[in-house]
C-alpha positions as CSV (number, residue, x, y, z in Angstrom):
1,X,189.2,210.5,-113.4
2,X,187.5,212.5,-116.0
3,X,188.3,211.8,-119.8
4,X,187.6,214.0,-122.9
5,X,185.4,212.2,-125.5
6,X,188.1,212.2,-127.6
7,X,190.1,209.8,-125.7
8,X,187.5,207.0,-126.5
9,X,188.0,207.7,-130.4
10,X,191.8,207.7,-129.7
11,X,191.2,204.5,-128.2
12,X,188.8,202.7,-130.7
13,X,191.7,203.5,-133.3
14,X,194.3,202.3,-131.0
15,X,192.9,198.9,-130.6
16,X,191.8,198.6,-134.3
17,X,195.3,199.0,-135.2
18,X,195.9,196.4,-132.5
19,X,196.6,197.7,-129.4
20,X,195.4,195.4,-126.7
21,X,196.2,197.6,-124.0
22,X,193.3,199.9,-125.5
23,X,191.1,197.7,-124.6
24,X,191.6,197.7,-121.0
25,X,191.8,201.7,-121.3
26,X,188.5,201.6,-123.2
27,X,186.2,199.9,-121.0
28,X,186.0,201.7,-117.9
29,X,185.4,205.0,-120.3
30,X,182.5,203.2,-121.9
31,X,180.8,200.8,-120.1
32,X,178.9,203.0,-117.8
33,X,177.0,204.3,-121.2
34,X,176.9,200.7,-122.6
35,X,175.0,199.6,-120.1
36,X,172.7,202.2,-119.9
37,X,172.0,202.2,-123.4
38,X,170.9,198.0,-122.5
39,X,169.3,199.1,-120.0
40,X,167.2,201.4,-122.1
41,X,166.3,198.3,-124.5
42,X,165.7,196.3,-121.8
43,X,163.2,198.4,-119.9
44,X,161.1,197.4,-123.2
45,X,161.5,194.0,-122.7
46,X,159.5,191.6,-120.2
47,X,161.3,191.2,-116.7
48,X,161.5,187.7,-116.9
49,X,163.6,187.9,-120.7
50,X,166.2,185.6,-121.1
51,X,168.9,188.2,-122.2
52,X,170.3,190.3,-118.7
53,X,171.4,193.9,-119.9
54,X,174.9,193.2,-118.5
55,X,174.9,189.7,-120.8
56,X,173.7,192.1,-123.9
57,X,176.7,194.6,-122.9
58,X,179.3,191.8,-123.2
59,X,177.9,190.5,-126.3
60,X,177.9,194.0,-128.1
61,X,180.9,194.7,-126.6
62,X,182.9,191.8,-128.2
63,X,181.7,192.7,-131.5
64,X,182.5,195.8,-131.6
65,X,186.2,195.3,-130.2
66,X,186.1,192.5,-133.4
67,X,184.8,195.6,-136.0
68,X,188.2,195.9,-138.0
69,X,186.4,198.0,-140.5
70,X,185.0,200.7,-138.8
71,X,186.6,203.8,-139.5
72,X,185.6,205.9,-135.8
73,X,184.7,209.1,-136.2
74,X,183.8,210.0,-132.5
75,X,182.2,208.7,-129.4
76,X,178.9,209.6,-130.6
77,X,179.7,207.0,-133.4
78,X,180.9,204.7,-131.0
79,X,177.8,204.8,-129.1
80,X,175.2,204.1,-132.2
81,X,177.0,201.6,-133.7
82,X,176.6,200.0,-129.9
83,X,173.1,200.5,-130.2
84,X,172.2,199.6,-134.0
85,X,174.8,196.2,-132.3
86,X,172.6,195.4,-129.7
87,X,169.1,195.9,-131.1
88,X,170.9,192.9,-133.9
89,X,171.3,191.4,-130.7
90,X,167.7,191.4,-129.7
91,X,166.0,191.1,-133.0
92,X,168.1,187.7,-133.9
93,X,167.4,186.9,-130.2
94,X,163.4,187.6,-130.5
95,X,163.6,185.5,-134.7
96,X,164.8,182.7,-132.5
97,X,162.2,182.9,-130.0
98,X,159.6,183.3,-133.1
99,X,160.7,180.2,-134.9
100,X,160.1,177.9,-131.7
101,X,156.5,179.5,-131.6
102,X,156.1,179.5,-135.6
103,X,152.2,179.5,-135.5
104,X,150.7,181.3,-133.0
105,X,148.6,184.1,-134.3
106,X,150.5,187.3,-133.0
107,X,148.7,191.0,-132.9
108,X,150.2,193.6,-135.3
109,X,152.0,196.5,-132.6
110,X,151.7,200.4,-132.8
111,X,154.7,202.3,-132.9
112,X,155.4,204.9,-129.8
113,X,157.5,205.9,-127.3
114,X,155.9,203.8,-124.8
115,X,156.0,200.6,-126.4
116,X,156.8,197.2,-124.6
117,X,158.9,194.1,-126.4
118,X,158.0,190.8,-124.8
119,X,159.8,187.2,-124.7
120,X,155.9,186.0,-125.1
121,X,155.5,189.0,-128.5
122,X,159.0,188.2,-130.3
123,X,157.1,189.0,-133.6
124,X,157.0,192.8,-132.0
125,X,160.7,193.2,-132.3
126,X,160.8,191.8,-135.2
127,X,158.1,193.5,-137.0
128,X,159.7,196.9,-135.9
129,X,163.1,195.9,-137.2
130,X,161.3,195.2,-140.5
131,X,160.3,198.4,-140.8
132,X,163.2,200.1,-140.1
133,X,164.7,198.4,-142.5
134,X,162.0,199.3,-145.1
135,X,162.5,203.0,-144.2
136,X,166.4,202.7,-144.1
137,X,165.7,201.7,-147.9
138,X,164.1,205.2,-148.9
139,X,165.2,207.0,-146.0
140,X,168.2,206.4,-144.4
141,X,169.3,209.3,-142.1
142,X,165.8,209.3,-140.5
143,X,166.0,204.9,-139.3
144,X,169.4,206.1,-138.1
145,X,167.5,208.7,-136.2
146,X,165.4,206.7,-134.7
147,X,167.6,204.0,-133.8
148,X,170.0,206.6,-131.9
149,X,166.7,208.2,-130.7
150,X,164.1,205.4,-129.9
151,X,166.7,202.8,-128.9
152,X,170.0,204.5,-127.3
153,X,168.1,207.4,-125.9
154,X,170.5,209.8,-127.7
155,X,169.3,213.4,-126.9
156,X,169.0,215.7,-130.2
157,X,172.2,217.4,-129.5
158,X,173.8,214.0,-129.5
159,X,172.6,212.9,-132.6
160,X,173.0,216.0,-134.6
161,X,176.9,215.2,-133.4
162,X,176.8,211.8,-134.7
163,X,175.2,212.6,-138.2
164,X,176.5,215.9,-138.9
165,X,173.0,217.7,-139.1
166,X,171.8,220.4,-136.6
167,X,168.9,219.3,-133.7
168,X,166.1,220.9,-135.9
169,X,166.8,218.5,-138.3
170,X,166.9,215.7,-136.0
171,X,163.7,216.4,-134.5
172,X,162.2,216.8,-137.9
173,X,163.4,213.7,-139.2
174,X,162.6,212.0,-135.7
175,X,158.6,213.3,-136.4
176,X,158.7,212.5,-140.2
177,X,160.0,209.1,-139.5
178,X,158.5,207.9,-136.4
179,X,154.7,208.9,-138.4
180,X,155.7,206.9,-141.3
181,X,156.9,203.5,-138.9
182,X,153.5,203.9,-137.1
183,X,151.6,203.4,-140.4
184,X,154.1,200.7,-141.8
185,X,153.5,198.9,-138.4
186,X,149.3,199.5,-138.2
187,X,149.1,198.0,-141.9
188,X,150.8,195.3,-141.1
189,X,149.0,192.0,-141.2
């Protein structure tokens, strides 16, 4: 059965209000994208990481249902929150990995669209999230771009929904901000 995007908005609202029967509406409407936005972060990873993308979809998942707060303005929405939820996910995940291995020297990473997250490079993950972070503080709407971007696989279109800008902007922002996280990451010690 085919649903209209809306319906998963109706939805998030319906269970933050406290409908539990939302929940078993919502899932079969979002899971499918759920776990191919895991998959996405997992083809990053190493094959042998510790984290399943099915294991990293129930984790997100939980959280989100447990988001009172959120006030959802569209699937879009939905869908980057699960995102910026799941790299959390991973980043915590790799700062764990990082502190058992505190000491081994680890090699600064470059930033592109072919980059590869390992269990044995934790520091990789984290180092990128840093950044992010640093560009979130002087540019915000561009780290959301790339997080919707980079991490969900959001297409242009997609985004543009989600922020309320047009696709030209997007890509702009996408050029402007990926540059700028390729030089925080190559100065990096």
């Amino acid at each position: 059965m085919e649903h209209a995007p809306g319906d998963v908005t109706q939805l998030l609202n319906q269970l933050k209000r406290g409908n539990r029967h939302a929940e078993e509406q919502l899932i079969p409407l979002v899971y499918d994208e759920l776990r191919r936005i895991a998959a996405n972060y997992m083809r990053r990873e190493d094959r042998d990481h510790s984290l399943q993308p099915t294991v990293l979809v129930h984790e997100a998942y939980l959280r989100l249902t447990r988001m009172q707060d959120i006030d959802w303005q569209c699937r879009s929405h939905f869908y980057a929150v699960s995102s910026r939820l799941m790299r959390r996910i991973l980043v915590d995940h790799a700062r764990h990995q990082h502190a058992q291995k505190r000491g081994e020297g680890l090699d600064p990473v470059s930033f592109d669209e072919a980059i590869i997250f390992s269990p044995q490079r934790p520091a990789d993950v984290i180092a990128l999230d840093e950044a992010l972070k640093d560009l979130a503080e002087i540019a915000p709407r561009q780290a959301r771009v790339v997080e919707m971007r980079f991490f969900t696989g959001m297409t242009e279109e997609e985004i543009g929904e989600a922020l309320d800008i047009h696709p030209r902007t997007v890509k702009r922002d996408w050029r402007i901000a990926r540059n700028w996280l390729y030089q925080a990451l190559r100065a990096k010690p």
